[in-house]
TIFI-736962 format. One record per residue: residue in three letters; x, y, z of N, C-alpha, C, O in turn; residue number from 0. Coordinates in Angstrom, 1 decimal, m for minus. Layout:
N
[rec ALA,[X,Y,Z],[X,Y,Z],[X,Y,Z],[X,Y,Z],NUM],
...
***
This chain:
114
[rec UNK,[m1.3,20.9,1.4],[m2.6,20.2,1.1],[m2.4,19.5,m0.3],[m3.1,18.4,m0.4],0],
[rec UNK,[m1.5,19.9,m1.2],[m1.4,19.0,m2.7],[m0.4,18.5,m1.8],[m0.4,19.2,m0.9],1],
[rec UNK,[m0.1,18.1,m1.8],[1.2,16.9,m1.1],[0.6,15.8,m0.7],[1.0,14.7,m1.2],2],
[rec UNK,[m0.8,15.9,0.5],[m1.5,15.3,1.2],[m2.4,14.5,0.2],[m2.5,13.3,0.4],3],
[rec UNK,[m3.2,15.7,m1.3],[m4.2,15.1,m1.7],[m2.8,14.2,m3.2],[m3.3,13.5,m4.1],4],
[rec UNK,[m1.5,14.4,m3.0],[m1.0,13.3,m4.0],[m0.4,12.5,m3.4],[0.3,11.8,m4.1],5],
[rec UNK,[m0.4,12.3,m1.8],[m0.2,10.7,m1.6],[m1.2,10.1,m1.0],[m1.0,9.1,m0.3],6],
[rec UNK,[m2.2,10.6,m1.2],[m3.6,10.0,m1.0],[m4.4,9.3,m2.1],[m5.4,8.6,m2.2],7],
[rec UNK,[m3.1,9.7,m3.4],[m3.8,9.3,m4.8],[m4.3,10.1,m5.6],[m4.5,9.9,m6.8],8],
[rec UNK,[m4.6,11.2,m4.9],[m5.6,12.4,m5.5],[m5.2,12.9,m6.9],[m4.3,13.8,m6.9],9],
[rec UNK,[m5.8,12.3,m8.4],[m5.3,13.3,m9.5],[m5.1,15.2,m9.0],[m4.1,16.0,m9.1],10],
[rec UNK,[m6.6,15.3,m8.5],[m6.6,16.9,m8.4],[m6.5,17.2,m7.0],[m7.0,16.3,m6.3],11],
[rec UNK,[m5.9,18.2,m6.4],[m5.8,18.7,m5.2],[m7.0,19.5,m4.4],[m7.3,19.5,m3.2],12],
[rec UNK,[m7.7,20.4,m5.9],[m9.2,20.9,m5.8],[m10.2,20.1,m5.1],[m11.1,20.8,m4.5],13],
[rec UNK,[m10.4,18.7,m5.0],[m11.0,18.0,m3.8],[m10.8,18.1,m2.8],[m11.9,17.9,m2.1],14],
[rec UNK,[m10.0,18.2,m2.3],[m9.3,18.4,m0.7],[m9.6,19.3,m0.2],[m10.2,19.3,0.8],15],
[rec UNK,[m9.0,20.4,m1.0],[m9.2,21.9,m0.9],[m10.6,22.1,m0.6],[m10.9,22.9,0.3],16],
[rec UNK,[m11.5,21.5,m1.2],[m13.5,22.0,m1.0],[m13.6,21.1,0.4],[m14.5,21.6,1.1],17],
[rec UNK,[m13.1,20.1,0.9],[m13.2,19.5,1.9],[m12.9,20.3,2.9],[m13.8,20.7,3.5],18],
[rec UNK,[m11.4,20.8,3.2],[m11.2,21.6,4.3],[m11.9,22.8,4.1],[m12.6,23.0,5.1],19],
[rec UNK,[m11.9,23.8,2.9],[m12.6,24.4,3.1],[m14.4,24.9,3.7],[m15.0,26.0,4.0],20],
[rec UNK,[m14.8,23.2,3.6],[m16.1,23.3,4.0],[m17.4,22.9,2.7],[m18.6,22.7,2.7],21],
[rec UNK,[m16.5,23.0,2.0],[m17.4,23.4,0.3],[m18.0,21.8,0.1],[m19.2,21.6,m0.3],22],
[rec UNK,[m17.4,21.2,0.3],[m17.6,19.6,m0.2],[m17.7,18.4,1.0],[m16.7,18.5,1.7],23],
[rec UNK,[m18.4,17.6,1.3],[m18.8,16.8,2.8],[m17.3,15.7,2.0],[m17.0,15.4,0.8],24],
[rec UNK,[m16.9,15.3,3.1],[m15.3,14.2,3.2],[m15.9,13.0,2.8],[m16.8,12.7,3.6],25],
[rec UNK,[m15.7,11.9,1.7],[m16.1,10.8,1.9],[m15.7,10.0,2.3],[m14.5,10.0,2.3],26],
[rec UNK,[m16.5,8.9,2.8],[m15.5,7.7,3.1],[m14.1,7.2,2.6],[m13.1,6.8,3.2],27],
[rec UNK,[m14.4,7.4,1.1],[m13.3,6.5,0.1],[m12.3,8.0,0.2],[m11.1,7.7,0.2],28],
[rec UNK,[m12.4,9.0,0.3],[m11.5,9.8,0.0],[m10.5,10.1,2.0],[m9.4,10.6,2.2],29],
[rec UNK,[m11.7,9.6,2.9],[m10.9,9.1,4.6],[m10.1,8.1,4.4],[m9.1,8.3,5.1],30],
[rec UNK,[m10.2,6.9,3.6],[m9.5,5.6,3.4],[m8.6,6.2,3.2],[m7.7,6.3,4.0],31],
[rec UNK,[m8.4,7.0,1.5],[m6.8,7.4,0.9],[m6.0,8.2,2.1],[m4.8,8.0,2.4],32],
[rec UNK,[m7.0,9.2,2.7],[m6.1,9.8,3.8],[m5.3,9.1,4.6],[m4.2,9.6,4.8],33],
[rec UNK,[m5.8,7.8,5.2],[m5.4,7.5,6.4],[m4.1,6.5,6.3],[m3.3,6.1,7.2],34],
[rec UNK,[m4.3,6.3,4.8],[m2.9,5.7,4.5],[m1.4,7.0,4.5],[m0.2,6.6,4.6],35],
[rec UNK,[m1.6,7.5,4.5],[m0.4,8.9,4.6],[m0.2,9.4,5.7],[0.6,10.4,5.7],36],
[rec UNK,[m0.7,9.1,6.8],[m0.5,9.2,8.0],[m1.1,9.8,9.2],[m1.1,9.7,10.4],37],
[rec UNK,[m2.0,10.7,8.0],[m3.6,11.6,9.1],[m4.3,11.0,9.5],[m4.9,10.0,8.9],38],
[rec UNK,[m4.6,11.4,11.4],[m5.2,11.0,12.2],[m6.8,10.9,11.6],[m7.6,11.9,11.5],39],
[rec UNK,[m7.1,9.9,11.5],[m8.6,9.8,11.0],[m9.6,9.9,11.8],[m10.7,10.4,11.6],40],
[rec UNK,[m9.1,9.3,13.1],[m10.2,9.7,13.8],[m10.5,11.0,14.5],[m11.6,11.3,15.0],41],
[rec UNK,[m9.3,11.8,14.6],[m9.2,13.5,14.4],[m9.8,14.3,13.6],[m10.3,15.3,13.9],42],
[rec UNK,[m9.8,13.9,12.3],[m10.7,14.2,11.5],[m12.1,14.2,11.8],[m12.8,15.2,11.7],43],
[rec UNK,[m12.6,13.0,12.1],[m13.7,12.5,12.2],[m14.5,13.1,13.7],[m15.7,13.4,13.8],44],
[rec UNK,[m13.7,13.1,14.6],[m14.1,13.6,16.2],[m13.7,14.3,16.7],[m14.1,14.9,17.8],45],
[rec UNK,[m12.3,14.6,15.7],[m11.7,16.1,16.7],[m10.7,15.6,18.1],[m10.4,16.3,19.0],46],
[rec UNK,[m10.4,14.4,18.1],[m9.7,13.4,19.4],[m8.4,13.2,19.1],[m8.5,12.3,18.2],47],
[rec UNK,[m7.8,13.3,19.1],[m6.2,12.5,18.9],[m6.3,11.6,18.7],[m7.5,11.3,18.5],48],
[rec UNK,[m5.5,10.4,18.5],[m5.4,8.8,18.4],[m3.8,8.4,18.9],[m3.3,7.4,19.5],49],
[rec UNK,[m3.1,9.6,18.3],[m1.7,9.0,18.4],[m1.5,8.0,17.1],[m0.4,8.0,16.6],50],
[rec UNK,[m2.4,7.3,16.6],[m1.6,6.1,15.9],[m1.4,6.4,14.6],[m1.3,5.6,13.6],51],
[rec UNK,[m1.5,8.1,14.8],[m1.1,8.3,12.9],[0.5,8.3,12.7],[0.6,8.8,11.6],52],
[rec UNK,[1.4,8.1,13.0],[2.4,7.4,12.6],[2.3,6.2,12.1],[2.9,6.1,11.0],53],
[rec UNK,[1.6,5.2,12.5],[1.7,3.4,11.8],[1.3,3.6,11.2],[1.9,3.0,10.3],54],
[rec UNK,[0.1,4.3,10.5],[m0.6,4.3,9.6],[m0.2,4.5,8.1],[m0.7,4.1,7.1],55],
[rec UNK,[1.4,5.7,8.6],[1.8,6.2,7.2],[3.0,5.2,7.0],[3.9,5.7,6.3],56],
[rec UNK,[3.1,4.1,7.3],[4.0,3.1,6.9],[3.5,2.4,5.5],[4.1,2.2,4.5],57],
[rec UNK,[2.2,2.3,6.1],[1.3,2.2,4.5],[1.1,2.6,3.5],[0.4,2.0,2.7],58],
[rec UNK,[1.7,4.1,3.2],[1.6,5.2,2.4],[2.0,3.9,0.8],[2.7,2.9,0.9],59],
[rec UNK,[1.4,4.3,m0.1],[1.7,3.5,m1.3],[2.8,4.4,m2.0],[2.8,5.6,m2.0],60],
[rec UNK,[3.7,3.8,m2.4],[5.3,4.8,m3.2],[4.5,5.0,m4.6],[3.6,4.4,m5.2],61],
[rec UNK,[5.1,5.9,m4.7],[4.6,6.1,m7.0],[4.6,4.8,m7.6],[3.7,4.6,m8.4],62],
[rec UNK,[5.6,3.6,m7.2],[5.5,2.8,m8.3],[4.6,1.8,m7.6],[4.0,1.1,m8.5],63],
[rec UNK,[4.1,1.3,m6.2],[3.0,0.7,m6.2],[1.9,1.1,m6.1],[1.0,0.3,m5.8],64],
[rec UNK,[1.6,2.7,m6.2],[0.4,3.3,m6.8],[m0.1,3.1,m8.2],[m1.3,3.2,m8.4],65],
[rec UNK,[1.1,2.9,m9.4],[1.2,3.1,m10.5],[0.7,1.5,m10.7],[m0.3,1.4,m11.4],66],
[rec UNK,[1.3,0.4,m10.3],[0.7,m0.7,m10.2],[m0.7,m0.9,m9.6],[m1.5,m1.7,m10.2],67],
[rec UNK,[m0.9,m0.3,m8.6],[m2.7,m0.4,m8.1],[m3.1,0.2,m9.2],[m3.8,m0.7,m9.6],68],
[rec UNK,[m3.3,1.2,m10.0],[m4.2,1.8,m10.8],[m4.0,0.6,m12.2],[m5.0,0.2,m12.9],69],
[rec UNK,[m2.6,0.2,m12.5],[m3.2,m0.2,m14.0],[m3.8,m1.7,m13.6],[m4.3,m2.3,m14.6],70],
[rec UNK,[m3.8,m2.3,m12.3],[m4.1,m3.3,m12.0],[m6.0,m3.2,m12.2],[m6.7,m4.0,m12.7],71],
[rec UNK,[m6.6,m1.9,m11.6],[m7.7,m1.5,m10.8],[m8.1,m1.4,m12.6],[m9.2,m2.0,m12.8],72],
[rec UNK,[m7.6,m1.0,m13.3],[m8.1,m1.0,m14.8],[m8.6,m2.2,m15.7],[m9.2,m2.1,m16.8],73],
[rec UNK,[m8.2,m3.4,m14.9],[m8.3,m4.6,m15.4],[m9.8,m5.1,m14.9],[m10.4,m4.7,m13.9],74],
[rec UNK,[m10.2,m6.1,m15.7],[m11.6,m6.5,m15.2],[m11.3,m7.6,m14.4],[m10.2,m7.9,m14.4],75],
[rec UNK,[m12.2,m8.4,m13.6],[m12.3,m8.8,m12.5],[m11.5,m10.6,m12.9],[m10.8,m11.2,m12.1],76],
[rec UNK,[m11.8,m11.1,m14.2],[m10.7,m12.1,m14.3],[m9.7,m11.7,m14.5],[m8.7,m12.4,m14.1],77],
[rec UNK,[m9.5,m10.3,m15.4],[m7.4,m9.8,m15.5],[m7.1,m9.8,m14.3],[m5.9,m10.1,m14.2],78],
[rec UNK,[m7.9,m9.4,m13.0],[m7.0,m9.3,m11.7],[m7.1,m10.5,m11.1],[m6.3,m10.7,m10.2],79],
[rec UNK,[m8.1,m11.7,m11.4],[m7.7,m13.0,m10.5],[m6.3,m13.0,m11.2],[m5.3,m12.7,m10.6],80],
[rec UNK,[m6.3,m13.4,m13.0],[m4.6,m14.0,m13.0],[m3.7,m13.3,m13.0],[m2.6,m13.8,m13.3],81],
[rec UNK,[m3.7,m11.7,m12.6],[m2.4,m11.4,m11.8],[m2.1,m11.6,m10.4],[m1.0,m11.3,m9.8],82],
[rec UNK,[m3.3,m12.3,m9.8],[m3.2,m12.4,m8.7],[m2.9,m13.6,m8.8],[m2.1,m14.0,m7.9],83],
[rec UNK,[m3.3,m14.4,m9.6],[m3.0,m16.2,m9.2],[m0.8,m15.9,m9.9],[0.2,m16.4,m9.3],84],
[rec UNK,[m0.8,m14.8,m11.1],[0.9,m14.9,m11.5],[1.7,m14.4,m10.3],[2.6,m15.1,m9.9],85],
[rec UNK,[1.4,m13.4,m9.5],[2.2,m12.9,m8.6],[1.9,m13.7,m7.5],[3.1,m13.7,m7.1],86],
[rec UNK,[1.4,m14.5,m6.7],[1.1,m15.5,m6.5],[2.2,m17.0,m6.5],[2.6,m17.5,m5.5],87],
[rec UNK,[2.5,m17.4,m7.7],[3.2,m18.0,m8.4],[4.8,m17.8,m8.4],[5.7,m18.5,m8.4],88],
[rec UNK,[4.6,m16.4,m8.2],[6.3,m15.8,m8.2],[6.4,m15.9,m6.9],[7.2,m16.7,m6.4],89],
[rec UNK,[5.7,m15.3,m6.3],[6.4,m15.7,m4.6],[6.2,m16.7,m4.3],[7.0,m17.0,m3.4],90],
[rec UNK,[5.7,m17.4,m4.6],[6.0,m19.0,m4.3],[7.4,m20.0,m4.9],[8.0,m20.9,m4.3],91],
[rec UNK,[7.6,m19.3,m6.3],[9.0,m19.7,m6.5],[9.9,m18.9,m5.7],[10.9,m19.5,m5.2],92],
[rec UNK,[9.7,m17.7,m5.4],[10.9,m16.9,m4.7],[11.2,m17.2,m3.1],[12.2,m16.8,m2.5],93],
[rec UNK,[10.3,m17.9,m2.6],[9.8,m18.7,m1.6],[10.7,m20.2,m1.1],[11.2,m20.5,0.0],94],
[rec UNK,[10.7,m21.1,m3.1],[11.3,m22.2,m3.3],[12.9,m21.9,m3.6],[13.8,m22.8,m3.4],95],
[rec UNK,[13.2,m20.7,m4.0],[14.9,m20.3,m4.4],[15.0,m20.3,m3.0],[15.3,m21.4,m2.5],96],
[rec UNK,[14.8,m19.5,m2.2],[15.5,m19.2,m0.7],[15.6,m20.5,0.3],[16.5,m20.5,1.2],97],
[rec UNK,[14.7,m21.8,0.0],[14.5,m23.1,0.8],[15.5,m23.1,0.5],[16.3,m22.8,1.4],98],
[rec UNK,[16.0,m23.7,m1.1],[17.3,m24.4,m1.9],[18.2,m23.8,m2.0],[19.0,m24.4,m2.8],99],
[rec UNK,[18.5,m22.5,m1.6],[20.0,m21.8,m0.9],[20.4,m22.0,0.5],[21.6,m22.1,1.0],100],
[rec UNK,[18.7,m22.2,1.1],[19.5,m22.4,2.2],[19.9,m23.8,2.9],[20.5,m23.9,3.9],101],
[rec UNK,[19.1,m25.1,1.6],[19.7,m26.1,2.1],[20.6,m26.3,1.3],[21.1,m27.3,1.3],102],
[rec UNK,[21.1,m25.1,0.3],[22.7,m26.0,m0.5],[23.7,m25.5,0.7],[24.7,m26.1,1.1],103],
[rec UNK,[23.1,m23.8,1.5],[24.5,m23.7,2.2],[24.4,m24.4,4.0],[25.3,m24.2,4.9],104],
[rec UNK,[23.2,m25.1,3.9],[23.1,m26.3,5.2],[24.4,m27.1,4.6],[25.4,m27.2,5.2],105],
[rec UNK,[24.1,m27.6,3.5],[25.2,m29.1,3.0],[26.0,m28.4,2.9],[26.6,m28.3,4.0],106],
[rec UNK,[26.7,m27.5,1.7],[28.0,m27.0,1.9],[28.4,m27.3,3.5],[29.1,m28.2,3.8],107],
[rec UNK,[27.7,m26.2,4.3],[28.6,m25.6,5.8],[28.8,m27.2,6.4],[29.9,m27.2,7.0],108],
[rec UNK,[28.3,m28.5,6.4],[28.4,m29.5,7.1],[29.5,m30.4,6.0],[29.9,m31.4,6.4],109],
[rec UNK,[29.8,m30.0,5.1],[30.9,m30.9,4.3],[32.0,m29.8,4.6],[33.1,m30.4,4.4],110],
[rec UNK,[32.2,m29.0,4.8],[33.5,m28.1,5.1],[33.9,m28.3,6.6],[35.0,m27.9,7.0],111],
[rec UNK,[32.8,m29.1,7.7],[33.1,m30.0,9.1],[33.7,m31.0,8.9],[34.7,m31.3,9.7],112],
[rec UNK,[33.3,m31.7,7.8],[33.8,m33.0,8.1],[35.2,m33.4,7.8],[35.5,m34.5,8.1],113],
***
């Protein structure tokens, strides 16, 4: 259960814990975190299977893009447009490096024919 409630995000595991136990009603926002880790949500929710909790934990967030969602989530609503317009920016150049590698090794491969 601390495993579940720390890749769900969970600072404390004691939330989880009052959940299964019955102590505390499940919230929505705290079903969202789940369903990224791989728990059948809608098992939760109806007691049904789904099967599709495998795809789900493909989404699981790793420590370091959790650590990025939180100091980002700390920022106010224009600090996150311009990390969103810089990152943004970067893959668009990283976008423009891979064109112009792959048209230097187009021309290379066609001058090593001729």
């Amino acid at each position: 259960m601390a495993e579940a409630a720390r890749q769900a995000g969970e600072k404390d595991p004691q939330g989880l814990k009052d959940v299964v136990g019955g102590r505390k009603r499940l919230s929505a926002e705290l079903l969202a975190k789940l369903a990224v880790t791989g728990i059948d949500t809608q098992y939760v929710l109806t007691g049904v299977r789904t099967g599709t909790a495998e795809p789900q934990a493909r989404f699981a967030l790793t420590p370091r893009k959790q650590k990025l969602l939180d100091l980002i989530e700390m920022l106010d609503e224009k600090g996150q447009e311009e990390i969103q317009e810089e990152l943004e920016k970067i893959k668009r150049m990283k976008e423009l490096e891979r064109e112009v590698a792959e048209l230097k090794q187009r021309a290379g491969g066609g001058q090593n024919k001729a």
